[in-house]
The first five atom37 places (N, CA, C, CB, O) and aatype in JSON, in Angstrom:
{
  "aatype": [20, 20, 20, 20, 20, 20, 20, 20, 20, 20, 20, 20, 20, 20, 20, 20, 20, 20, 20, 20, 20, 20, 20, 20, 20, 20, 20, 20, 20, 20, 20, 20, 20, 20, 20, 20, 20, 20, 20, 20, 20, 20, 20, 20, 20, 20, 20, 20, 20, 20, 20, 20, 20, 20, 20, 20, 20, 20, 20, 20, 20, 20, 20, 20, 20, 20, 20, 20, 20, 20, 20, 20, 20, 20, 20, 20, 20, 20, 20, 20, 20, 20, 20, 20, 20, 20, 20, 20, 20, 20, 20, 20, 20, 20, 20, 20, 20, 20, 20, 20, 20, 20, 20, 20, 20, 20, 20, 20, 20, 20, 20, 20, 20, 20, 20, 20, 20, 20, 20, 20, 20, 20],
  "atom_mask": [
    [1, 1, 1, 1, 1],
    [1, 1, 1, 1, 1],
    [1, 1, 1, 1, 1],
    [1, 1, 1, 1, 1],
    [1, 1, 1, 1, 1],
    [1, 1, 1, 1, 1],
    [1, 1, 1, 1, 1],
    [1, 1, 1, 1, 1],
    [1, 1, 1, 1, 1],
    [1, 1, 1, 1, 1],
    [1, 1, 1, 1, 1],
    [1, 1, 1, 1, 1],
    [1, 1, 1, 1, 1],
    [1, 1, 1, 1, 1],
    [1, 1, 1, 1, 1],
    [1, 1, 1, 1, 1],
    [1, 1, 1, 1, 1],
    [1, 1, 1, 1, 1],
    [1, 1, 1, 1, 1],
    [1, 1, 1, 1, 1],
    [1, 1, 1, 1, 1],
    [1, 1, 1, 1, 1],
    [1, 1, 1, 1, 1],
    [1, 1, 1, 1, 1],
    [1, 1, 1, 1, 1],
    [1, 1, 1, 1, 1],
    [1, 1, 1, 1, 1],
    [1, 1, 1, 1, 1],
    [1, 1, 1, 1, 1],
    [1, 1, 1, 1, 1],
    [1, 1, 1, 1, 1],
    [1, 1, 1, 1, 1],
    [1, 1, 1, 1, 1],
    [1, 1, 1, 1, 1],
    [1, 1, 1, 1, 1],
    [1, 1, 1, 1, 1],
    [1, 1, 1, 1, 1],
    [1, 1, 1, 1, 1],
    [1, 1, 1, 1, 1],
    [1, 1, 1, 1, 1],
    [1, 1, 1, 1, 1],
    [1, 1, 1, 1, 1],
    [1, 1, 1, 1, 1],
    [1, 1, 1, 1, 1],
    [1, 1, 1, 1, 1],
    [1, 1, 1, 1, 1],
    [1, 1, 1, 1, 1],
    [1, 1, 1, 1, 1],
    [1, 1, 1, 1, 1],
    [1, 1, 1, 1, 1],
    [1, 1, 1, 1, 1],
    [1, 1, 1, 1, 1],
    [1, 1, 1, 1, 1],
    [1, 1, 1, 1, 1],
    [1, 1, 1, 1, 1],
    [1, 1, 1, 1, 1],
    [1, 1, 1, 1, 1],
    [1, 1, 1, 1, 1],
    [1, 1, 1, 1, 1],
    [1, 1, 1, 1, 1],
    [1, 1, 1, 1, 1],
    [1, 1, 1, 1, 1],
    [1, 1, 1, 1, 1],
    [1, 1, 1, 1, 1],
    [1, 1, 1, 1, 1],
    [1, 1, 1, 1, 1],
    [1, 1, 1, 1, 1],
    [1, 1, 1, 1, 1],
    [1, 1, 1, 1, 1],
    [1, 1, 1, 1, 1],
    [1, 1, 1, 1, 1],
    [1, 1, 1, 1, 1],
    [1, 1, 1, 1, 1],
    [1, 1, 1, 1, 1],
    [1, 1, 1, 1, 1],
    [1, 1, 1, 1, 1],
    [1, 1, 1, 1, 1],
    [1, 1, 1, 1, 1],
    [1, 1, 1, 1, 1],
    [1, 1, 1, 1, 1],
    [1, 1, 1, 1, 1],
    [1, 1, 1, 1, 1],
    [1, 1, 1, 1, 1],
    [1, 1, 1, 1, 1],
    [1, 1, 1, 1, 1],
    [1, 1, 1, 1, 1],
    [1, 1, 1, 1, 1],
    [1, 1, 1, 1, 1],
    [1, 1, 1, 1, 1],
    [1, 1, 1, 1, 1],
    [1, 1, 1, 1, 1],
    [1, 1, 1, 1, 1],
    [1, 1, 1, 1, 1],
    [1, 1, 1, 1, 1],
    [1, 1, 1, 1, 1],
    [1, 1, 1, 1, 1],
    [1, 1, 1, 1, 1],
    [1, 1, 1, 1, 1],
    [1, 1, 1, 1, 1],
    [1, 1, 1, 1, 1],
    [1, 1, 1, 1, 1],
    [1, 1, 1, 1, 1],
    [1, 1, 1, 1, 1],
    [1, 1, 1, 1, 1],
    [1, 1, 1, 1, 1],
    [1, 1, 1, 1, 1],
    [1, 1, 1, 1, 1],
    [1, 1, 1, 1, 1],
    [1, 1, 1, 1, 1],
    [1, 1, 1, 1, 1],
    [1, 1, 1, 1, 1],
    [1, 1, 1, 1, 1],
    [1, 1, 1, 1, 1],
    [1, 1, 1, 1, 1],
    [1, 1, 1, 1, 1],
    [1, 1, 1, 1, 1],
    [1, 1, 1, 1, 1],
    [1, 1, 1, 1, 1],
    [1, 1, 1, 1, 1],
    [1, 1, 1, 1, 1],
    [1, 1, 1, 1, 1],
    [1, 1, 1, 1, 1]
  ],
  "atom_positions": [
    [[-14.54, 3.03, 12.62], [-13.7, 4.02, 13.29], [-12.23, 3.56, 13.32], [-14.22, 4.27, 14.72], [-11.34, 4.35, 13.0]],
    [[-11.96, 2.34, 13.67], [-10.45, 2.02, 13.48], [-10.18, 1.79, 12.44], [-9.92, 1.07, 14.09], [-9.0, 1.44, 12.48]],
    [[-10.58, 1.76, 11.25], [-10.65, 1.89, 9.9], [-9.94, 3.02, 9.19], [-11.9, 1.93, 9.6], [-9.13, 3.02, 8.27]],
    [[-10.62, 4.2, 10.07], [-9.95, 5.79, 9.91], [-8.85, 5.87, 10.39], [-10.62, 6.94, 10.55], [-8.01, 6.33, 9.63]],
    [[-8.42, 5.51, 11.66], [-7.24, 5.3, 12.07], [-6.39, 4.97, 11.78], [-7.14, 4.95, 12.58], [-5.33, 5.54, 12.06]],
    [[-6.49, 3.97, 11.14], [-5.28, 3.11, 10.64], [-4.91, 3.59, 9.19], [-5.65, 1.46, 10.61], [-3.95, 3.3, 8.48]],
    [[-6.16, 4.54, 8.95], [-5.82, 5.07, 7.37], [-4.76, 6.41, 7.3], [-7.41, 5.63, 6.57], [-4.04, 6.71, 6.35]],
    [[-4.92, 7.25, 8.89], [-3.76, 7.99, 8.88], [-2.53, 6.95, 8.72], [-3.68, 8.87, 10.19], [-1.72, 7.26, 7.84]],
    [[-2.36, 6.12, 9.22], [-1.07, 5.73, 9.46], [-0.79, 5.34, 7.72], [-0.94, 4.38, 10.76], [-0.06, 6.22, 7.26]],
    [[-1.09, 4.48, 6.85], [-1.43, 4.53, 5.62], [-0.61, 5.72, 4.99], [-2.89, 4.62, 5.53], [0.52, 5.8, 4.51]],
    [[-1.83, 6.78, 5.23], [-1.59, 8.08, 4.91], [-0.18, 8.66, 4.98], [-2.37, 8.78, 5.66], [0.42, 9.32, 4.12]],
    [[0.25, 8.23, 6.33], [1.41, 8.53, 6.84], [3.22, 7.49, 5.56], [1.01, 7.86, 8.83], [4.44, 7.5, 5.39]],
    [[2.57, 7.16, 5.33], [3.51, 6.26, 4.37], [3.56, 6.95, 3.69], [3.28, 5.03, 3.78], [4.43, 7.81, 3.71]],
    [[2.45, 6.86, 2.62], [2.61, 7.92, 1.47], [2.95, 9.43, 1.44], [1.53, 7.94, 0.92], [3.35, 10.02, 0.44]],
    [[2.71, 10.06, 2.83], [3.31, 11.1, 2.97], [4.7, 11.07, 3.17], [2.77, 11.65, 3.79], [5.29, 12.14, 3.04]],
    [[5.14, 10.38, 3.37], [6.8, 10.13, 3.33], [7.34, 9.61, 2.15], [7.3, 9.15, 4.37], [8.54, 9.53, 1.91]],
    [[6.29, 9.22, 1.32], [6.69, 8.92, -0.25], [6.89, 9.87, -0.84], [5.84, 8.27, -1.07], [7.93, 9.86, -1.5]],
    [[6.07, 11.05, -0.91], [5.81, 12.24, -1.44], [7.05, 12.89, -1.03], [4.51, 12.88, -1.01], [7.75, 13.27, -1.97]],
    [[7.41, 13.08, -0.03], [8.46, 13.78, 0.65], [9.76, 13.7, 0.2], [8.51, 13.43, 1.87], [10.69, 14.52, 0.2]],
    [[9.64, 12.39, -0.27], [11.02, 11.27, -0.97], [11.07, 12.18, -2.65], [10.3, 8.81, -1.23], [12.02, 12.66, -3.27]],
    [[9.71, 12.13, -2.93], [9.59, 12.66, -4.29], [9.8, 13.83, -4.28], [8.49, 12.5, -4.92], [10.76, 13.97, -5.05]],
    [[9.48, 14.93, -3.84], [9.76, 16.25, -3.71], [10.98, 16.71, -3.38], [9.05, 16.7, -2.95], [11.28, 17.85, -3.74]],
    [[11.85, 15.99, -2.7], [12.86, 16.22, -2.21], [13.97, 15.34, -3.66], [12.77, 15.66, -0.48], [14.64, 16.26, -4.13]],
    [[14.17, 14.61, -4.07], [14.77, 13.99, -5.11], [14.21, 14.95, -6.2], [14.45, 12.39, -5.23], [15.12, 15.34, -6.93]],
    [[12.91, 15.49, -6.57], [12.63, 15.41, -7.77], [12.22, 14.74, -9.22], [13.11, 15.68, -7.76], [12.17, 15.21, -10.36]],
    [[11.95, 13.43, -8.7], [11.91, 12.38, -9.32], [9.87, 11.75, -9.29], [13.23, 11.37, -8.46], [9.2, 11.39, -8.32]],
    [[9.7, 11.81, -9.96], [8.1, 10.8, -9.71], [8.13, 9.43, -9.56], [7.05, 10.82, -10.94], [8.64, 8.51, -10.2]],
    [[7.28, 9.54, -8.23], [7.29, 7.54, -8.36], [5.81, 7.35, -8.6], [7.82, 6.39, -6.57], [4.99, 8.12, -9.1]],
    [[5.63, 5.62, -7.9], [4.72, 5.16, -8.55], [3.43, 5.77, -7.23], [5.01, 3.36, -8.97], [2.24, 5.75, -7.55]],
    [[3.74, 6.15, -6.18], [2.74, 6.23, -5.3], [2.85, 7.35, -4.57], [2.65, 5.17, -4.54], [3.99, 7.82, -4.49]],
    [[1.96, 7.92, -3.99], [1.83, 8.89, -3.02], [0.61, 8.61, -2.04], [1.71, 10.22, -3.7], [-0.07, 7.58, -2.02]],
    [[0.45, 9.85, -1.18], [-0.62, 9.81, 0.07], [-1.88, 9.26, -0.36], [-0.96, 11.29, 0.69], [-2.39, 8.26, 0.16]],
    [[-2.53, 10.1, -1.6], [-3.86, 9.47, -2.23], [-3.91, 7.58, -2.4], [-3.95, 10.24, -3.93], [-4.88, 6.85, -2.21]],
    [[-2.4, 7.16, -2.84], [-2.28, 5.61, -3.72], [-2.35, 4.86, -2.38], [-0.57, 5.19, -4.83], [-3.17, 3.98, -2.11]],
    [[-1.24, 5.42, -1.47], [-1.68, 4.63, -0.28], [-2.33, 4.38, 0.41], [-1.43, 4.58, 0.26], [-2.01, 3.48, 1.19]],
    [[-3.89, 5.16, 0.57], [-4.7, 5.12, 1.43], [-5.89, 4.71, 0.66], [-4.74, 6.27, 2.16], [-6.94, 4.49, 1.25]],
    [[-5.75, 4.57, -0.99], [-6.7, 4.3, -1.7], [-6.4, 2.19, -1.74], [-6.53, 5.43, -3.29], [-7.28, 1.4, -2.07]],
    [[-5.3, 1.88, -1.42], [-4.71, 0.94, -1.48], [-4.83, -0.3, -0.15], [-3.55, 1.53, -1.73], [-4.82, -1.53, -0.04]],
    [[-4.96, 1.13, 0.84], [-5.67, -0.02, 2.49], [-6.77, 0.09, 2.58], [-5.3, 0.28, 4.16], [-7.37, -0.67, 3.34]],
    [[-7.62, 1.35, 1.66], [-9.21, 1.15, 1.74], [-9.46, -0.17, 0.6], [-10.18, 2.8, 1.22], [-10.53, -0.74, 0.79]],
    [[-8.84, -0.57, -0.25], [-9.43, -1.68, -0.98], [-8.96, -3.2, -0.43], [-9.01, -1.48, -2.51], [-9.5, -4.28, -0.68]],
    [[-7.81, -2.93, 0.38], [-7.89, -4.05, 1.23], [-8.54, -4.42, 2.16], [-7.17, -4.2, 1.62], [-8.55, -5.56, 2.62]],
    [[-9.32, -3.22, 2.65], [-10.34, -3.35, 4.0], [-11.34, -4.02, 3.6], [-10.94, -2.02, 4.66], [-11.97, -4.98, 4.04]],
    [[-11.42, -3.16, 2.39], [-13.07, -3.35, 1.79], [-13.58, -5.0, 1.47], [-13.19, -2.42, 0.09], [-14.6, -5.65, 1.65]],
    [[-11.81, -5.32, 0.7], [-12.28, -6.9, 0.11], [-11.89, -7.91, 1.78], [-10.88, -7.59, -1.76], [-11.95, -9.14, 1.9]],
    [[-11.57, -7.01, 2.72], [-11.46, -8.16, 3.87], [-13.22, -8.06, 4.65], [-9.85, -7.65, 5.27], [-13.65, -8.99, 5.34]],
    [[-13.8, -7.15, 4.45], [-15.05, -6.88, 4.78], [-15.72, -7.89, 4.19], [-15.51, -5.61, 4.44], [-16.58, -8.46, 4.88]],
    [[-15.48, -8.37, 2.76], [-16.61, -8.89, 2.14], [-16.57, -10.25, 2.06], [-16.81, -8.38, 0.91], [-17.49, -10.97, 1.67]],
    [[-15.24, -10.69, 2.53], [-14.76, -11.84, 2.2], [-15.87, -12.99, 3.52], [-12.79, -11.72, 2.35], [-15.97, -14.2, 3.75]],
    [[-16.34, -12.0, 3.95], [-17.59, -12.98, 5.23], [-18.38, -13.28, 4.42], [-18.56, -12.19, 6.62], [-18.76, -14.44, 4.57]],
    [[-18.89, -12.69, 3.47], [-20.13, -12.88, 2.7], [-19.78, -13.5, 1.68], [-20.84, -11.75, 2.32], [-20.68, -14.33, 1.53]],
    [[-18.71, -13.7, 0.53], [-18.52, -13.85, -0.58], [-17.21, -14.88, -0.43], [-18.45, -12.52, -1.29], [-16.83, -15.41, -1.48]],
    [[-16.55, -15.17, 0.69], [-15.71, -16.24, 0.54], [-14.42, -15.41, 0.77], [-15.85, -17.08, -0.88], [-14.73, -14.27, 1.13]],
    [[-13.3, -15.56, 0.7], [-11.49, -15.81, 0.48], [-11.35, -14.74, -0.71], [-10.85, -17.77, -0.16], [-10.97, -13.57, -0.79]],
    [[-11.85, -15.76, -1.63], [-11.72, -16.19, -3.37], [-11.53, -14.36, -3.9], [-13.74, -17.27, -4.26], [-10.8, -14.02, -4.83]],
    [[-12.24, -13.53, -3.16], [-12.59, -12.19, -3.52], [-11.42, -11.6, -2.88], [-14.03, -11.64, -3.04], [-10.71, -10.9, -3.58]],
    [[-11.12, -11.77, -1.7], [-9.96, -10.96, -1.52], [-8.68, -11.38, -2.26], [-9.69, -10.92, -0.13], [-8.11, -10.53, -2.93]],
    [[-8.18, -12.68, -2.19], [-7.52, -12.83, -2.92], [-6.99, -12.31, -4.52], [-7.79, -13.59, -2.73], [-5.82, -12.24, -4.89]],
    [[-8.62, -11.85, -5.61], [-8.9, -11.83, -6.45], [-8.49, -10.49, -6.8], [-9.94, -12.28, -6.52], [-7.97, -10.0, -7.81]],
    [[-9.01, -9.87, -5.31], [-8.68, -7.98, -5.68], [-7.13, -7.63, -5.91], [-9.14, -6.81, -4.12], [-6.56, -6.96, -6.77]],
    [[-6.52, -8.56, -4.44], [-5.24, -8.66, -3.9], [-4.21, -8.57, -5.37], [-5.13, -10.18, -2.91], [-3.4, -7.68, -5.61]],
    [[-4.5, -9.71, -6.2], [-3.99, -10.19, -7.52], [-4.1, -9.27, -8.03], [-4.5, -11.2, -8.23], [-2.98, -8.83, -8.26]],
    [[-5.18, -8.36, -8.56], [-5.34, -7.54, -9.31], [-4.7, -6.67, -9.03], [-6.3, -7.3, -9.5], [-3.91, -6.35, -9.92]],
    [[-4.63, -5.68, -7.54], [-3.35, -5.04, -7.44], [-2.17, -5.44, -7.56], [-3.25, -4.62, -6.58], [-1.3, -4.57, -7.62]],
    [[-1.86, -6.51, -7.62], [-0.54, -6.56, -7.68], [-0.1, -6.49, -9.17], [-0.07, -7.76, -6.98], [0.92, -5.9, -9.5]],
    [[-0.72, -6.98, -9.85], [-1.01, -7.1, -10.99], [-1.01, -5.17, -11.57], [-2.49, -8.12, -10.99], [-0.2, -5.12, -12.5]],
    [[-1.31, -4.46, -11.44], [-1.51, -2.83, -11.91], [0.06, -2.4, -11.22], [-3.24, -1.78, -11.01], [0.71, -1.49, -11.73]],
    [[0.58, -3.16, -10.04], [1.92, -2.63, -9.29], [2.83, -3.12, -10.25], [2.27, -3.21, -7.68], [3.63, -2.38, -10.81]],
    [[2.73, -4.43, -10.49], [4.03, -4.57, -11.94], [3.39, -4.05, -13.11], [4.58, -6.37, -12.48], [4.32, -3.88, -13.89]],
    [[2.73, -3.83, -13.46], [2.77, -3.06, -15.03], [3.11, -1.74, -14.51], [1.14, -3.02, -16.09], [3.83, -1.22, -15.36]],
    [[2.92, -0.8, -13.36], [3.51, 0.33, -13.33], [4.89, 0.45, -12.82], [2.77, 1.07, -12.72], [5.37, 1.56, -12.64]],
    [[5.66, -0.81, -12.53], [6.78, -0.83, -12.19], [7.35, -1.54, -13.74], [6.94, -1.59, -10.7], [8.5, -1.16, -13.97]],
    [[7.03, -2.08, -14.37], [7.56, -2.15, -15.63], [7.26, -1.41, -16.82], [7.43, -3.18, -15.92], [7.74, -1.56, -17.94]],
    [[6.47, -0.67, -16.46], [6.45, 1.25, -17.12], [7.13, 1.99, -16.75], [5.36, 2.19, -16.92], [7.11, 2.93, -17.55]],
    [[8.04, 2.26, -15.66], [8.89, 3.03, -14.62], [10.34, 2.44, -15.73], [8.72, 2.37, -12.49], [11.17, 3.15, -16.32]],
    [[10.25, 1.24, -15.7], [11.66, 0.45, -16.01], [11.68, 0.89, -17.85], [11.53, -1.73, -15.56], [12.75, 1.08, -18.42]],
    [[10.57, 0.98, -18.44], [10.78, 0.94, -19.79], [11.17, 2.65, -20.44], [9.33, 0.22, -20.43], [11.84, 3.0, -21.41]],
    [[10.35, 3.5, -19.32], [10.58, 4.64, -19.18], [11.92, 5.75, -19.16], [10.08, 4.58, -18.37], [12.34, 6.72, -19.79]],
    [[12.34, 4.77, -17.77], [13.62, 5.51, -17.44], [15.13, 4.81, -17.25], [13.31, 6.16, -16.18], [16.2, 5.4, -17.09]],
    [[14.8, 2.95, -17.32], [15.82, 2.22, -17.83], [17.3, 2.09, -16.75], [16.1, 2.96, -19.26], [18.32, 1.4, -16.86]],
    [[16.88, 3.04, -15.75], [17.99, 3.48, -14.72], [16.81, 2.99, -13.43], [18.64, 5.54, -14.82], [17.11, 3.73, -12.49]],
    [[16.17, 2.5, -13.18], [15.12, 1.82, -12.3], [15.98, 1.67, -10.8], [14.58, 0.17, -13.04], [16.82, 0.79, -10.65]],
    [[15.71, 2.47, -9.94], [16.96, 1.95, -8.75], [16.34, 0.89, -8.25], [17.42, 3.03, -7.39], [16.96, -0.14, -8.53]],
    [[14.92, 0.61, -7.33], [14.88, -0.42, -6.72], [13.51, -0.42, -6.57], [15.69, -0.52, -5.64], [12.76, 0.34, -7.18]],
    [[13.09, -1.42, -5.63], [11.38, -1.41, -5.84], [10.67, -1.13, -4.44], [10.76, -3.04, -6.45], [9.7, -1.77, -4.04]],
    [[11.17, -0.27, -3.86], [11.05, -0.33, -2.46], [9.59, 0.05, -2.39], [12.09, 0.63, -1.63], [8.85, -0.76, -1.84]],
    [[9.12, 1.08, -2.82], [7.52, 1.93, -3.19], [6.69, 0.67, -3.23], [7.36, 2.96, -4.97], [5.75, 0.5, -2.44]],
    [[7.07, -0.32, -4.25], [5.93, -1.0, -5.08], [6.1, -2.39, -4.01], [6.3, -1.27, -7.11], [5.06, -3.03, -3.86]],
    [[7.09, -2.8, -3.42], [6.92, -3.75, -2.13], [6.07, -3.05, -0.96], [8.46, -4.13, -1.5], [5.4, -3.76, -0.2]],
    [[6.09, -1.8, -0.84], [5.1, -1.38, 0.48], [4.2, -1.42, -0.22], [5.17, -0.02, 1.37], [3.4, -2.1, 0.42]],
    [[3.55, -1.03, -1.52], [2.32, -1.08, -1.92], [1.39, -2.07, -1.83], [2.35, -0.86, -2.89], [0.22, -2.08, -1.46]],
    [[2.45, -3.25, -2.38], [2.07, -4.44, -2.03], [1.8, -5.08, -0.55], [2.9, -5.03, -2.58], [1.22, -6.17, -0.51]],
    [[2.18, -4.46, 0.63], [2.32, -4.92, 1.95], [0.85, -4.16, 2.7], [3.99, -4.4, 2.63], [-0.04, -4.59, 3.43]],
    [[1.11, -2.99, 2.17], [-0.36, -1.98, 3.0], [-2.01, -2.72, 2.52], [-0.39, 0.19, 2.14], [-2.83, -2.71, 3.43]],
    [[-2.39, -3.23, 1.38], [-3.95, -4.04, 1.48], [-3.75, -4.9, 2.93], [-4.31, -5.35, -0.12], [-4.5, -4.71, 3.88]],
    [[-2.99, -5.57, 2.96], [-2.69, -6.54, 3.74], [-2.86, -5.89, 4.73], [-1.57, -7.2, 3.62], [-3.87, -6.34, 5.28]],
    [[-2.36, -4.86, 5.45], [-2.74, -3.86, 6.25], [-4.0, -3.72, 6.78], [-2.51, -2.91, 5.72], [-4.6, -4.25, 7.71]],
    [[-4.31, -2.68, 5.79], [-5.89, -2.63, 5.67], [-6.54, -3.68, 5.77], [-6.36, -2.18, 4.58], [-7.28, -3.31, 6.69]],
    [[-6.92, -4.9, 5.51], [-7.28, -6.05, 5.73], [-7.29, -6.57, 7.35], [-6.46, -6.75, 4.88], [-8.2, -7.03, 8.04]],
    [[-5.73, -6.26, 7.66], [-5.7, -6.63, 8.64], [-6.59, -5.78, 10.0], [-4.44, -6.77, 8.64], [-6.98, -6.4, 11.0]],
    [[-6.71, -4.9, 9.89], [-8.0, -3.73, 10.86], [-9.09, -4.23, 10.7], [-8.32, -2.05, 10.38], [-9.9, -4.2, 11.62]],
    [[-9.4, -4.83, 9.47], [-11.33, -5.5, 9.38], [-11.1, -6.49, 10.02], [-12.27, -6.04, 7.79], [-12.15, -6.99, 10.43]],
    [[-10.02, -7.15, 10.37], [-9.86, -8.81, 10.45], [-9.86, -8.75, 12.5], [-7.78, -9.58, 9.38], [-9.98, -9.78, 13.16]],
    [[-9.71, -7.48, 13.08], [-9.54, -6.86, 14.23], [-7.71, -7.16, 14.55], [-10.76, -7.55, 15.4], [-7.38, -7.62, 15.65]],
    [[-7.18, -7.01, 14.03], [-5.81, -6.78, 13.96], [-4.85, -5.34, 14.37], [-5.66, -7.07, 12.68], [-3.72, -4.93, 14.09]],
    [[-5.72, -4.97, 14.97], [-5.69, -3.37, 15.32], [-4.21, -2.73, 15.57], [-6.58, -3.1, 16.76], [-3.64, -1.77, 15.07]],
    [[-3.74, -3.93, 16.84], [-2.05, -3.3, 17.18], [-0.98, -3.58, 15.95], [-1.28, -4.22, 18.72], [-0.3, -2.71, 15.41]],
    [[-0.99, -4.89, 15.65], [-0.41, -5.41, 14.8], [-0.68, -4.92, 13.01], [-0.71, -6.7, 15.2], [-0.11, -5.06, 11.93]],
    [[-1.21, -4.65, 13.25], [-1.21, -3.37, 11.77], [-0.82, -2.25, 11.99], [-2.54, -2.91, 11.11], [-0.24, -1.63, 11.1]],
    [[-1.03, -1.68, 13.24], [-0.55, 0.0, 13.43], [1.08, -0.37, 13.15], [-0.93, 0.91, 15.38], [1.59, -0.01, 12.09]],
    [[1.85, -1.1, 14.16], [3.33, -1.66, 14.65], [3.64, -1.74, 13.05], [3.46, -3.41, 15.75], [4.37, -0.86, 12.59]],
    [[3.09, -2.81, 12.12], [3.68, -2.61, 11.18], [3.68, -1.65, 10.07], [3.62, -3.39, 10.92], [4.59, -1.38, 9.29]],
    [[2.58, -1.22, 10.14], [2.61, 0.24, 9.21], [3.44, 1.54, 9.41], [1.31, 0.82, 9.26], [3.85, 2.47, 8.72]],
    [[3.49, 1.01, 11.06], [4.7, 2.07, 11.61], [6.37, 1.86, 11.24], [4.65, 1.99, 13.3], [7.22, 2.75, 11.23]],
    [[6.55, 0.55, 10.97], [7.93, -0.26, 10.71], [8.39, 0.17, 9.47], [7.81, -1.89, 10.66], [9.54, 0.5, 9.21]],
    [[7.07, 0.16, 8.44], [6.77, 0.0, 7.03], [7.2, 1.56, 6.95], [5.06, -0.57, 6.5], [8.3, 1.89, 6.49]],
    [[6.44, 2.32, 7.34], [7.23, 3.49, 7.2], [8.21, 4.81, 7.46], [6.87, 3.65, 7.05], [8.5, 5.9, 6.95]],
    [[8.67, 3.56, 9.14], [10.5, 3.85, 8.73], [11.58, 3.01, 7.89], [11.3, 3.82, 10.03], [12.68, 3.35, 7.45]],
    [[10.81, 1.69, 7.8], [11.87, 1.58, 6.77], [11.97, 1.75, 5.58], [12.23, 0.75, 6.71], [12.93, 1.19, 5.05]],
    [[11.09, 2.52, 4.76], [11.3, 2.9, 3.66], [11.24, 3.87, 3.59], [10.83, 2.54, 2.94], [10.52, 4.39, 2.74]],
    [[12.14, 4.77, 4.66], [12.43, 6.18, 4.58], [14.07, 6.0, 4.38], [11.88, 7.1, 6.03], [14.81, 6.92, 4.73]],
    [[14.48, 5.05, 3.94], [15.99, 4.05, 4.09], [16.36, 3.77, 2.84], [15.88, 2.51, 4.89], [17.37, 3.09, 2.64]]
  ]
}
């Protein structure tokens, strides 16, 4: 249940990504779906990491980050005028998020997901 919760707030990022996009006209790398698909796989590998060790979250962690620079150096090869990486640093910040709600981190993930997405309404 606080799982769901914290996925509006999530949600709530990427809906202000979208907003960014619609309003510029421009496509980025993420929206409402990326962000909430992004704290459910951080939950998931903080869930498992009781059973299976660290080694797995870490592993997933990498791997996203890993799909965030190849689509931020597809963005750059694309359009060559690249302003900044603000999208693909929250992308990177929200597993951690998500993670942090399995881990019972409840306030301290809302506070920063809330931070997270005023300041990258900036």
């Amino acid at each position: 249940m606080a799982f769901c919760c914290g996925d509006l707030n999530w949600s709530l990022i990427g809906l202000e990504r979208e907003f960014i996009q619609q309003r510029t006209g421009e496509p980025d790398f993420a929206g409402i779906r990326t962000f909430s698909l992004l704290a459910l796989a951080g939950g998931i590998a903080a869930y498992l990491t009781d059973r299976f060790g660290i080694l797995l979250f870490l592993a997933l962690y990498l791997g996203l980050a890993f799909l965030i620079w190849a689509s931020y150096l597809g963005d750059i090869y694309r359009n060559k005028n690249q302003e900044g990486i603000t999208t693909e640093v929250v992308a990177l910040f929200v597993p951690l998020l998500g993670a942090m709600i399995i881990w019972d981190e409840f306030v301290v993930a809302a506070a920063l997901g809330v931070v997270t997405g005023v300041d990258s309404c900036y």
